[in-house]
Short mmCIF file of the C-alpha atoms (twelve columns), coordinates in Angstrom:
data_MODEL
# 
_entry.id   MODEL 
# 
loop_
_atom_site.group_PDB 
_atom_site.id 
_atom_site.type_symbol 
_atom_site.label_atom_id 
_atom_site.label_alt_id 
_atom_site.label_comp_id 
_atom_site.label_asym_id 
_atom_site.label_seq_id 
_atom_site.Cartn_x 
_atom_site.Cartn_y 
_atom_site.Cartn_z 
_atom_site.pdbx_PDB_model_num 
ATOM 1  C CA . UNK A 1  46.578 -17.223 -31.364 1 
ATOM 2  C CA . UNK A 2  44.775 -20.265 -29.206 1 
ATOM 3  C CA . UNK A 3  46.069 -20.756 -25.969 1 
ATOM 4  C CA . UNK A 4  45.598 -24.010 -25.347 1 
ATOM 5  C CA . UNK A 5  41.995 -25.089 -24.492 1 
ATOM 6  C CA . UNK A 6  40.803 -21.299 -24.743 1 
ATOM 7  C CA . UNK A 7  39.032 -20.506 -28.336 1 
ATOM 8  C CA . UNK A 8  41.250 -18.060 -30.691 1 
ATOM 9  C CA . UNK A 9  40.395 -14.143 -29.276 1 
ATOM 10 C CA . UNK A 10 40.003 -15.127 -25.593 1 
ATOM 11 C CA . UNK A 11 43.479 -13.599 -23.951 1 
ATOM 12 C CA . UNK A 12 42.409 -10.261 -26.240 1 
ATOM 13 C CA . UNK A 13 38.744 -10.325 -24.820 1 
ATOM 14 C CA . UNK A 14 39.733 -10.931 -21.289 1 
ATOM 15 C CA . UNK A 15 42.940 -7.998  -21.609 1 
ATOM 16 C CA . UNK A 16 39.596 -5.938  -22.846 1 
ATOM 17 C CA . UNK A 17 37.212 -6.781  -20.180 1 
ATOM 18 C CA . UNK A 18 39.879 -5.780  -17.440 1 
ATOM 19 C CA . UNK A 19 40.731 -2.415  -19.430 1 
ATOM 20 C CA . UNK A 20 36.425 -1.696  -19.583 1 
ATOM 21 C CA . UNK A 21 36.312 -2.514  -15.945 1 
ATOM 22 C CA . UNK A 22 39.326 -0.605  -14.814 1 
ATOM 23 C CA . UNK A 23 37.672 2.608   -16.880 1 
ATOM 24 C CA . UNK A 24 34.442 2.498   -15.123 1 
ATOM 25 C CA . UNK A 25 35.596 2.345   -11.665 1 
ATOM 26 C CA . UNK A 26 38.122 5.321   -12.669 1 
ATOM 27 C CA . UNK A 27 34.683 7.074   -14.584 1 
ATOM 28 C CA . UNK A 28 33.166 6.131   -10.901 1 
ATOM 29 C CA . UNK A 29 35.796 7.498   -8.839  1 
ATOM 30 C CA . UNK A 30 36.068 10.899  -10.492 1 
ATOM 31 C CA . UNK A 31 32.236 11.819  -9.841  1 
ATOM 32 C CA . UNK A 32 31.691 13.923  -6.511  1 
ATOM 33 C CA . UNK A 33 29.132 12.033  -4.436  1 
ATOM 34 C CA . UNK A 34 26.714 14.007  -2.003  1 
ATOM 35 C CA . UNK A 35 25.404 17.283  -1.659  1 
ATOM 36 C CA . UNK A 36 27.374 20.605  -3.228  1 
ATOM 37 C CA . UNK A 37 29.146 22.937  -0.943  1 
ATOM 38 C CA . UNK A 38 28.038 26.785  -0.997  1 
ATOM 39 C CA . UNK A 39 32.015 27.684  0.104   1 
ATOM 40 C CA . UNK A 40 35.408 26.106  -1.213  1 
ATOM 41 C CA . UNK A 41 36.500 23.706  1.084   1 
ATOM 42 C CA . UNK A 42 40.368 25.038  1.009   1 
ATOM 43 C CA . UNK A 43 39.737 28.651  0.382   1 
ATOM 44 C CA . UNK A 44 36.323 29.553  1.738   1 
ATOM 45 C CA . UNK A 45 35.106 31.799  -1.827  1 
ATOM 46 C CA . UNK A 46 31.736 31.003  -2.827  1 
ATOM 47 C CA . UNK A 47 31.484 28.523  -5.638  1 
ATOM 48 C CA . UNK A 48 28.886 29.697  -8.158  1 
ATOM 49 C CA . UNK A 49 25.179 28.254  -8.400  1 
ATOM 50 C CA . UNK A 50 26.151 27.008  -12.333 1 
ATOM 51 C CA . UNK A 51 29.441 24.833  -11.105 1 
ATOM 52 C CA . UNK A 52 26.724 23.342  -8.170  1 
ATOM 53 C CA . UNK A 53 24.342 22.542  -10.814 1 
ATOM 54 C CA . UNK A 54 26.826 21.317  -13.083 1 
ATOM 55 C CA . UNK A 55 29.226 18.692  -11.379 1 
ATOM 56 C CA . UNK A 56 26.978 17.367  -8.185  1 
ATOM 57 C CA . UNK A 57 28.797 16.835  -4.922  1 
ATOM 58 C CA . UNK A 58 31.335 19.610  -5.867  1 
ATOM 59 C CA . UNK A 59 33.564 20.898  -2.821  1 
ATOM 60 C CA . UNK A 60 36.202 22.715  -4.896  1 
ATOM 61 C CA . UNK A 61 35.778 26.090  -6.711  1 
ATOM 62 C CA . UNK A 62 37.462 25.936  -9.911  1 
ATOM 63 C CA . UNK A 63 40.821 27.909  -9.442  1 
ATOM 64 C CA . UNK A 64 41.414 25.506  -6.350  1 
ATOM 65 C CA . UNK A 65 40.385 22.244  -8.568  1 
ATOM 66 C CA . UNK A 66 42.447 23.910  -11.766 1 
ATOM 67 C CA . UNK A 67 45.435 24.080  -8.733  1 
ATOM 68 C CA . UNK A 68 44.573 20.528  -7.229  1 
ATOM 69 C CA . UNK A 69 44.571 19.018  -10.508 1 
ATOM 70 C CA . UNK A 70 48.046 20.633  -11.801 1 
ATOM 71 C CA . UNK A 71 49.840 18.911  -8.641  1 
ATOM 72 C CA . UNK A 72 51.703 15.955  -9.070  1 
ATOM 73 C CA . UNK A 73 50.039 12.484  -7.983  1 
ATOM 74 C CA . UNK A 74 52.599 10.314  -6.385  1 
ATOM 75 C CA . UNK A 75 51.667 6.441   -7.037  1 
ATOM 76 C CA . UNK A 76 53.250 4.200   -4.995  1 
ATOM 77 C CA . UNK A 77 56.670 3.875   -3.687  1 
ATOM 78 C CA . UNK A 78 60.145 2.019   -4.372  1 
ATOM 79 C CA . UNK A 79 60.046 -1.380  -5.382  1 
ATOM 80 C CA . UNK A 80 60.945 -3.131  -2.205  1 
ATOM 81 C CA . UNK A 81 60.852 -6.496  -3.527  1 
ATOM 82 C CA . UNK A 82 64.063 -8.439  -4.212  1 
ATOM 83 C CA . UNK A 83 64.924 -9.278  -7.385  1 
ATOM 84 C CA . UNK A 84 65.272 -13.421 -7.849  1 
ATOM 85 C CA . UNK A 85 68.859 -12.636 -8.896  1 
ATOM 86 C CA . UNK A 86 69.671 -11.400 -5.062  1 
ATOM 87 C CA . UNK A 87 67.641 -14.136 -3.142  1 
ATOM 88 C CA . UNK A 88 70.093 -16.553 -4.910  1 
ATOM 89 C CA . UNK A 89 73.403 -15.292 -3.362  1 
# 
């Protein structure tokens, strides 16, 4: 499909380019930064020498990440935003 003055392929490379660059700063995100705790951050137990080898910059032993990670991550709010249909009456 052209679109336009674009060459045929261009709206699927650009949709793939933003989908690449969204995953690396999501790969980014996820990695601990900084130096490993010797304690759990929210329950104080030491978190073994293999876990601190293993992810860098942990702060979370694994029963409190395991926890963490089970929660459920709120995104967002309500859509505040008018609808056109409304602004018209």
């Amino acid at each position: 499909m052209a679109g336009g003055w674009t060459r045929d392929g261009a709206v699927n490379a650009q949709i793939e380019a933003s989908i690449e660059d969204e995953l690396q700063r999501l790969r980014a995100r996820r990695q601990p930064q900084g130096e490993s705790r010797a304690n759990c951050a929210e329950c104080d137990e030491p978190i073994p020498e293999a876990r601190r080898r293993a992810i860098p910059g942990v702060k979370l032993c694994r029963d409190c990440q395991v926890e963490r990670d089970a929660r459920p991550v709120t995104r967002g709010g309500p859509n505040r935003r008018a609808s056109k249909d409304s602004q018209l009456k």
